[in-house]
C-alpha positions, 0 to 999 in steps of 0.5 A: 500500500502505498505511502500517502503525501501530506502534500503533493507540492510540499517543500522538499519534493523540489529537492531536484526540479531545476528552473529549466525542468524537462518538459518532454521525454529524455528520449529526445536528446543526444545520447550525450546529452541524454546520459546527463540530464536523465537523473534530473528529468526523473526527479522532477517527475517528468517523462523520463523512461530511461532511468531504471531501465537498467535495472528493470532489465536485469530483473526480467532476465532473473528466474529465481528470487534468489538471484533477484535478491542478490540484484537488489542488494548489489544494486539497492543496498547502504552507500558510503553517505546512507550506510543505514539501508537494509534490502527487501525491508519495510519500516512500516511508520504508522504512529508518527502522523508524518509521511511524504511520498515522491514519485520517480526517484532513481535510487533508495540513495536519493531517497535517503538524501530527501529523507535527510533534507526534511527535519521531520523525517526519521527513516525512509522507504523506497520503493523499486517498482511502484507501477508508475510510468517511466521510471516506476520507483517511488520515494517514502519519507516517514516520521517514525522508525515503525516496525520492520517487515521483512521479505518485500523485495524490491523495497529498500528501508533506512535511516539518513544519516544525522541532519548536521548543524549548520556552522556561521558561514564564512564571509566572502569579502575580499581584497580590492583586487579580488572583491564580488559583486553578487545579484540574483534574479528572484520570481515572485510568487516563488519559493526563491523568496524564502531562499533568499530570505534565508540566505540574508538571515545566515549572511549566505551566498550573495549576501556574504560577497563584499556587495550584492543586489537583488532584481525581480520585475517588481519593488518586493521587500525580501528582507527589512532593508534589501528591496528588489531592483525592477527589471522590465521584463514580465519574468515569463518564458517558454522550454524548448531547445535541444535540452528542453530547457528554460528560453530565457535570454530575452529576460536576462537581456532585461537583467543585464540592462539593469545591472549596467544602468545601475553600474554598481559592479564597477566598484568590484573587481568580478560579477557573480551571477548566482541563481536563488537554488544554487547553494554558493560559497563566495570565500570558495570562490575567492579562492580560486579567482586569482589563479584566473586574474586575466580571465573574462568569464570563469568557464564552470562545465566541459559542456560550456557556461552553466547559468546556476552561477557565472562569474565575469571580469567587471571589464567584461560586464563594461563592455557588454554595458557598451553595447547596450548603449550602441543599441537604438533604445538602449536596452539590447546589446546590439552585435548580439541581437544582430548576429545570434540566434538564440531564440531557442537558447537559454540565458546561459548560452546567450550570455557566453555567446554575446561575449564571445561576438563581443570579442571576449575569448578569455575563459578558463575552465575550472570546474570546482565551480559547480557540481550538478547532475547536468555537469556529471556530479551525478550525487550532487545531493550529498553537498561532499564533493569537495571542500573547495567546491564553489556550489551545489544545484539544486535546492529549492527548499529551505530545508533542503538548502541548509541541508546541502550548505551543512554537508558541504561545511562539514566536508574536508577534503578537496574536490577529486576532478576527474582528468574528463572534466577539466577539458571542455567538450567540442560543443561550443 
């Protein structure tokens, strides 16, 4: 019998949706491209079908359940972050009065995270095989321990591992010479308020940079003392694309207009770009930047500039902001709109491309900028790869954001960077 939902749209099944959740099936993309974005599709509870896939065709090929257990186990069973996992257990929590229930989530590993990230959770249940379409498998968080039922295959039970405290959060103000400027674009009506609000209070992510600003398409309060700028765009975009992700250059277009007319960077040395999800660490950051002195735009991916953070030179930012005023109205950078196509890109792309027409090729790689599902950081859920890792993405819960940001805390060792990431890949 399946676990009930409180709430369907509760705060931590969110864990995984990204701005640019995939709207059609990941059969549509390149198998490359495929292979990246699968594991997100699938938690976000959109059409993915591949994700299980593997298993599910191990287990049709299985004539005895002895060999099916084995799978299971070998498969399904305590990871290095969730070592607390028993195969083919149920722990049936009916006293507590809390469960949740997440459909499409990949691993009980996964499972363990969401259980974590959510401060009412105790223990958990994942469910291989749940019978729904695409990937079948189902996630239950549960408020109690409850009673251990044995033999149910295919279910996979644990308890996270301890929720741990969150430390101060280290200040990112630095030198003259390697200072920050943070902003942020928030969506009214969205949890990305409440993210930012949290952030403020712990003097986190833009907040912890040497001067930060935060646009929306409206004058909101998002703290006493932090009022939004105003960007002329109405923040509404379709999906499309060869990854079916958000075409949003056009309002970036609006956001990078204001931050040029407002010109408050030029006071900072770089400009940090941050989405409210992206749980960042600016004293990492600045950290890694005076390696990079030079550089235009800090290069975060293999497969090109992801927009959960970017980070350009302020010079770069003076340039772009020319070429708005070249523009007629003043309000597009114009060789970009005159030379790109872009109607089916995401602001991403857009923005690496306009600096790239506008002569701006200065871009390194260093790829402990992110660790995303979509830049193969595939456990990015976790928050430990790496104690020199500049950010995590996504969490659109508080809850789970100041899960990620305490595990990322407690982590000690530097980030292993595999020899493949740390060359880009001929896609740009």
């Amino acid at each position: 019998m399946p676990y009930i939902a409180k709430d369907a749209e509760a705060e931590d099944a969110a864990l995984l949706q990204r701005e640019d959740d995939v709207q059609q099936a990941v059969s549509q993309l390149g198998t490359k491209r495929r292979l990246v974005a699968m594991a997100v599709a699938v938690a976000a509870g959109t059409a993915a079908v591949l994700a299980c896939a593997d298993y599910a065709t191990k287990r049709s090929s299985l004539a005895k359940a002895g060999m099916e257990i084995e799978v299971l186990q070998q498969q399904f069973g305590p990871t290095a972050q969730c070592p607390s996992m028993e195969v083919n257990v149920e722990y049936k929590d009916e006293t507590s009065g809390f469960g949740m229930n997440f459909d499409h989530i990949p691993s009980p590993d996964l499972c363990c995270a969401l259980c974590q990230a959510n401060e009412q959770c105790v223990s958990f249940t994942w469910v291989q095989n749940a019978g729904l379409d695409g990937c079948p498998s189902q996630c239950w968080i549960k408020g109690g321990l409850g009673v251990k039922v044995q033999g149910k295959v295919g279910l996979t039970s644990g308890v996270p591992p301890q929720r741990g405290q969150l430390a101060a959060v280290p200040s990112g103000k630095g030198e003259p010479y390697n200072s920050l400027w943070c902003f942020s674009l928030m969506t009214p009506g969205s949890t990305e308020k409440d993210l930012l609000e949290w952030q403020y209070n712990h003097q986190a992510s833009i907040f912890a940079c040497d001067g930060y600003a935060v646009y929306s398409n409206a004058e909101l309060e998002v703290v006493p003392g932090v009022t939004t700028k105003v960007v002329e765009s109405d923040l509404k975009c379709g999906y499309g694309g060869d990854s079916q992700s958000a075409l949003n250059s056009w309002i970036f277009v609006a956001v990078w207009d204001k931050v040029c007319d407002d010109a408050e960077y030029k006071a900072y040395k770089w400009v940090v770009k941050v989405d409210p999800d992206c749980v960042f660490f600016p004293d990492r950051l600045l950290q890694l930047l005076p390696a990079y002195g030079e550089a235009q735009i800090i290069n975060n991916c293999k497969y090109g500039l992801h927009g959960p953070i970017e980070v350009f030179s302020s010079a770069a930012i003076d340039m772009l902001g020319q070429e708005y005023a070249a523009s007629f109205d003043g309000k597009a950078p114009k060789r970009c709109i005159e030379q790109l196509h872009f109607g089916q890109w995401g602001e991403d792309m857009f923005i690496d491309q306009c600096l790239k027409v506008l002569g701006l090729t200065n871009k390194p790689l260093v790829p402990r900028m992110i660790c995303e599902d979509h830049c193969e950081c595939p456990d990015f859920y976790w928050c430990q790869k790496g104690s020199d890792r500049v950010s995590y993405h996504p969490f659109k819960s508080v809850g789970a954001y100041e899960a990620c940001m305490a595990n990322a805390m407690a982590d000690t060792q530097p980030a292993q960077i595999a020899n493949h990431l740390q060359s880009m890949a001929p896609t740009r």
